[in-house]
C-alpha positions in Angstrom: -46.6 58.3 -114.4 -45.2 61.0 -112.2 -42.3 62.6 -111.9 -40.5 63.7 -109.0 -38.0 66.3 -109.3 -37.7 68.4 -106.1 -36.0 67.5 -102.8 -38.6 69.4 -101.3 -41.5 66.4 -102.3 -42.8 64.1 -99.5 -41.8 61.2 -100.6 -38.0 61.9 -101.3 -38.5 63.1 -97.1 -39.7 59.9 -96.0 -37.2 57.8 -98.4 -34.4 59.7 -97.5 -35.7 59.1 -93.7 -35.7 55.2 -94.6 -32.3 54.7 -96.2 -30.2 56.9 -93.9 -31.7 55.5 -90.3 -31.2 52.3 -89.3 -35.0 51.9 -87.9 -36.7 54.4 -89.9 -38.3 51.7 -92.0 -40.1 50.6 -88.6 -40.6 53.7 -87.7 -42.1 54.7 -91.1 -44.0 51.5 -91.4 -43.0 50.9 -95.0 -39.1 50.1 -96.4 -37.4 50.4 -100.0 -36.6 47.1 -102.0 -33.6 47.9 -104.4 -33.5 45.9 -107.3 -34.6 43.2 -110.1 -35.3 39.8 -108.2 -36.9 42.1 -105.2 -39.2 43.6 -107.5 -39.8 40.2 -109.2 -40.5 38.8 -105.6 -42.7 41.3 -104.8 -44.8 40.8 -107.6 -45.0 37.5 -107.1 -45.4 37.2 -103.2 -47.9 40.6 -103.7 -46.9 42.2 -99.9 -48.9 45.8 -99.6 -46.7 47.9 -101.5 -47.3 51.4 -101.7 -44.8 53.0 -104.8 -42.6 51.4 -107.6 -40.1 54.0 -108.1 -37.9 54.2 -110.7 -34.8 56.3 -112.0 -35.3 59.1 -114.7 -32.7 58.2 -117.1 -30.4 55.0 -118.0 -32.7 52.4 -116.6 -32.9 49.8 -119.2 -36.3 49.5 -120.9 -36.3 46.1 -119.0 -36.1 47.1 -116.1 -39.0 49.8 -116.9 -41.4 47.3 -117.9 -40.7 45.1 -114.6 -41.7 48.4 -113.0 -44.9 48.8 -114.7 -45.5 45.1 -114.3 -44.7 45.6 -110.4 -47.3 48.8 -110.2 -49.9 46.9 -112.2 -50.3 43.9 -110.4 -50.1 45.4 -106.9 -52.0 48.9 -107.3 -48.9 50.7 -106.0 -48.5 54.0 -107.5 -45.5 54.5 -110.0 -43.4 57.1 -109.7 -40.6 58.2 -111.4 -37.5 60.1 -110.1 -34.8 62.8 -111.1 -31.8 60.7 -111.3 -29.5 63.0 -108.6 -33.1 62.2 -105.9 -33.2 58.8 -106.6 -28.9 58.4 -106.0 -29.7 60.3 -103.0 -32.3 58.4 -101.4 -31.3 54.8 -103.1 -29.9 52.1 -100.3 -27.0 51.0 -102.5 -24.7 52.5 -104.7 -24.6 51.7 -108.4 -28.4 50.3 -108.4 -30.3 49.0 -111.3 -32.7 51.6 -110.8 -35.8 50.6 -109.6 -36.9 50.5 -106.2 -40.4 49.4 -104.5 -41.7 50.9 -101.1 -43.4 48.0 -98.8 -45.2 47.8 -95.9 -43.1 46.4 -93.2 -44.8 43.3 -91.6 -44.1 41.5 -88.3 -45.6 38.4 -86.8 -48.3 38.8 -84.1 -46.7 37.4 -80.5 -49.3 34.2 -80.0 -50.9 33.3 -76.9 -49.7 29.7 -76.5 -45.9 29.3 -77.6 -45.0 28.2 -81.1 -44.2 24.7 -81.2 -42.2 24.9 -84.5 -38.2 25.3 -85.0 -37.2 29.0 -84.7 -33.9 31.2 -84.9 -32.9 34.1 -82.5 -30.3 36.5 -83.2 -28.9 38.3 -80.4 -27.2 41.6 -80.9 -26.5 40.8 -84.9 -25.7 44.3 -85.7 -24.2 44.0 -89.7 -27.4 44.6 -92.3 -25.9 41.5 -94.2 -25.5 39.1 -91.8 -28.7 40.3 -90.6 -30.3 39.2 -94.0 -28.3 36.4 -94.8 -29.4 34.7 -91.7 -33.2 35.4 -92.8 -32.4 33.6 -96.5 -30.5 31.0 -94.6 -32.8 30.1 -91.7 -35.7 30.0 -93.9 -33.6 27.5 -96.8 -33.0 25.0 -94.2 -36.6 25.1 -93.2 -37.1 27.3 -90.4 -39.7 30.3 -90.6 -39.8 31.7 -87.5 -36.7 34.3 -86.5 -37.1 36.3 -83.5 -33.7 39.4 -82.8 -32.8 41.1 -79.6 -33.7 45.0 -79.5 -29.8 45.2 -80.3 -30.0 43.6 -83.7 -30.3 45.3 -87.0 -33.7 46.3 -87.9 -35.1 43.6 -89.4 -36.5 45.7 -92.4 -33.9 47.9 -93.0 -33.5 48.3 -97.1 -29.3 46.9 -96.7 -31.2 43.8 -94.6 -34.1 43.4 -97.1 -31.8 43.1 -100.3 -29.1 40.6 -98.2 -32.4 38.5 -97.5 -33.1 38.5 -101.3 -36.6 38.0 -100.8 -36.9 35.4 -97.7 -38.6 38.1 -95.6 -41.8 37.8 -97.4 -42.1 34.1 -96.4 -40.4 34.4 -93.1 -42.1 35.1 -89.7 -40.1 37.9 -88.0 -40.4 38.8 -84.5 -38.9 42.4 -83.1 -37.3 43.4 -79.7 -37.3 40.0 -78.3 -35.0 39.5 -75.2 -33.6 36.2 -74.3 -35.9 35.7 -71.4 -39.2 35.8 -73.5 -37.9 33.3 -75.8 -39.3 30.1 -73.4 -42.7 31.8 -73.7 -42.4 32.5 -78.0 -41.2 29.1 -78.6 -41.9 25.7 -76.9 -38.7 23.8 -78.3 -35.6 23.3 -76.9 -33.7 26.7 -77.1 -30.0 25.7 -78.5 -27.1 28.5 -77.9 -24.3 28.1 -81.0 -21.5 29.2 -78.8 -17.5 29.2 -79.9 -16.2 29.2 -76.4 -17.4 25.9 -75.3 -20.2 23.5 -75.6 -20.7 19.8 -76.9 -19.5 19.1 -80.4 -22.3 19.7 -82.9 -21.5 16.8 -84.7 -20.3 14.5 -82.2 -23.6 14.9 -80.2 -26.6 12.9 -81.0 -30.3 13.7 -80.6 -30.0 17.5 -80.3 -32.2 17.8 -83.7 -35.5 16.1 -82.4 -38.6 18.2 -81.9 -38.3 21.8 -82.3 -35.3 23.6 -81.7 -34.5 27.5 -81.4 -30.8 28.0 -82.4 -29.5 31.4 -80.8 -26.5 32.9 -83.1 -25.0 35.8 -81.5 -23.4 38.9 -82.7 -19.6 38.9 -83.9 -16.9 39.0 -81.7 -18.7 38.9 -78.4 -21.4 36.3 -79.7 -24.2 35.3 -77.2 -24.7 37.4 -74.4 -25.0 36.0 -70.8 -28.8 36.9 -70.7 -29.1 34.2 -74.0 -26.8 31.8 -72.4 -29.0 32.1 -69.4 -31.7 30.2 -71.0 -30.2 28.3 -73.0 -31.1 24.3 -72.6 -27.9 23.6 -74.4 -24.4 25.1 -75.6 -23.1 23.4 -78.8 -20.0 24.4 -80.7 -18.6 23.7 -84.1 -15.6 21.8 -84.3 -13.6 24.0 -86.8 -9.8 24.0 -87.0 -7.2 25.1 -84.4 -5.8 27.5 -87.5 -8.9 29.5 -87.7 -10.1 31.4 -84.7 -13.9 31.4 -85.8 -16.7 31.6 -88.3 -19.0 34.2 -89.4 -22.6 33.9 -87.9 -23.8 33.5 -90.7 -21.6 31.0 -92.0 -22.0 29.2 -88.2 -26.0 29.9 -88.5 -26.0 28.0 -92.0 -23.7 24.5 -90.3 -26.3 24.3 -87.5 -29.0 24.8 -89.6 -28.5 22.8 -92.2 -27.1 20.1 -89.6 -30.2 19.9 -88.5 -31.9 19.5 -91.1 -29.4 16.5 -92.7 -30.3 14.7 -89.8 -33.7 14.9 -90.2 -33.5 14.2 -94.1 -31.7 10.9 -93.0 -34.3 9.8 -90.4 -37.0 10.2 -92.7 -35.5 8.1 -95.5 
């Protein structure tokens, strides 16, 4: 075990580079996974993982042995850190004091495109939307989410503990813009927009074949380059009382519309 106690160190450079920049985990190539059922994931999904790190003092022996555990089974070094560094360089506050530094990891573009279902965010700037649309896509069954160059990074630490592990099963595809997404995905590309389309629920046969659902960023939602190509504009028919819903909360209807209806036609 080593211990890091200087500001001065390498490592506590390139952390501090990861947590305070939006794409430093891109740049850097590796990202910081905060807590217990990240660490648990990790161990169990086994993504290259270069350090379990955790905090000097008042990390419960628990939490210590996941580390161990953690370094163990992935051959990542284990490192511990002065508790005013690790604060420092942490991604949240008040954190259970263990972190592990991964390898980042996007999807190779393919040469044919991807006959599968697929999401696309377009300028989804919050980390937790961000990351709840990874855990929610990849619930109702779709693995493949491409985002616009304006979106979140897709590894940033706030995005990877908001996915709670779905981006070690997902494939994620960076600084897509809307007119590449015919080429990435052969299904029928599907723009979620609150200003008008046909009624999601109303409208029948929208869920056959693969579909790419675009969700755009709040407030403006889709821009008019990913209304350009959409095939179809579909909106959900929420009250007159309520202006709109969260994109993640409009990501998760769609999705899990679709996948209801298939449910029901393979019964």
């Amino acid at each position: 075990m080593t211990l890091i106690n200087s500001a001065a160190n390498e490592n506590i450079k390139r952390w501090r580079k990861i947590s305070e920049h939006p794409r430093g985990a891109k740049k850097i190539g590796t990202t910081l996974a905060e807590g217990i059922h990240l660490a648990e994931v990790i161990c169990e999904k086994r993504p290259e993982t270069r350090a379990v790190v955790v905090r000097e003092n008042n990390v419960h022996p628990d939490v210590h042995a996941l580390a161990e555990r953690v370094a163990e089974e992935t051959g990542a070094k284990f490192l511990t850190v002065a508790d005013k560094l690790y604060d420092a360089v942490c991604p949240v506050e008040n954190g259970t004091g263990i972190m592990v530094e991964v390898a980042v990891e996007f999807a190779q573009r393919p040469m044919q495109p991807i006959v599968e279902d697929a999401l696309y965010l377009d300028g989804v700037q919050d980390a937790g939307n961000m990351g709840t649309l990874i855990r929610t896509a990849l619930a109702a069954g779709v693995r493949h989410i491409a985002a616009s160059s304006g979106s979140a990074g897709f590894w940033a630490p706030k995005v990877l503990r908001a996915g709670m592990g779905a981006h070690f099963s997902a494939k994620l595809y960076d600084n897509v813009c809307a007119e590449e997404i015919h080429t990435l995905f052969a299904g029928r590309v599907l723009a979620a927009d609150a200003r008008g389309g046909m009624d999601l629920f109303r409208t029948q046969g929208w869920e056959k074949g693969p579909v790419v659902w675009m969700m755009g960023a709040e407030g403006p939602g889709l821009s008019l380059q990913a209304l350009a190509v959409a095939d179809e504009r579909y909106l959900i028919p929420i009250e007159q009382a309520c202006e709109s819903l969260n994109v993640g909360a409009a990501a998760a209807v769609c999705l899990f519309e679709q996948r209801r209806r298939r449910l029901l036609a393979d019964a």
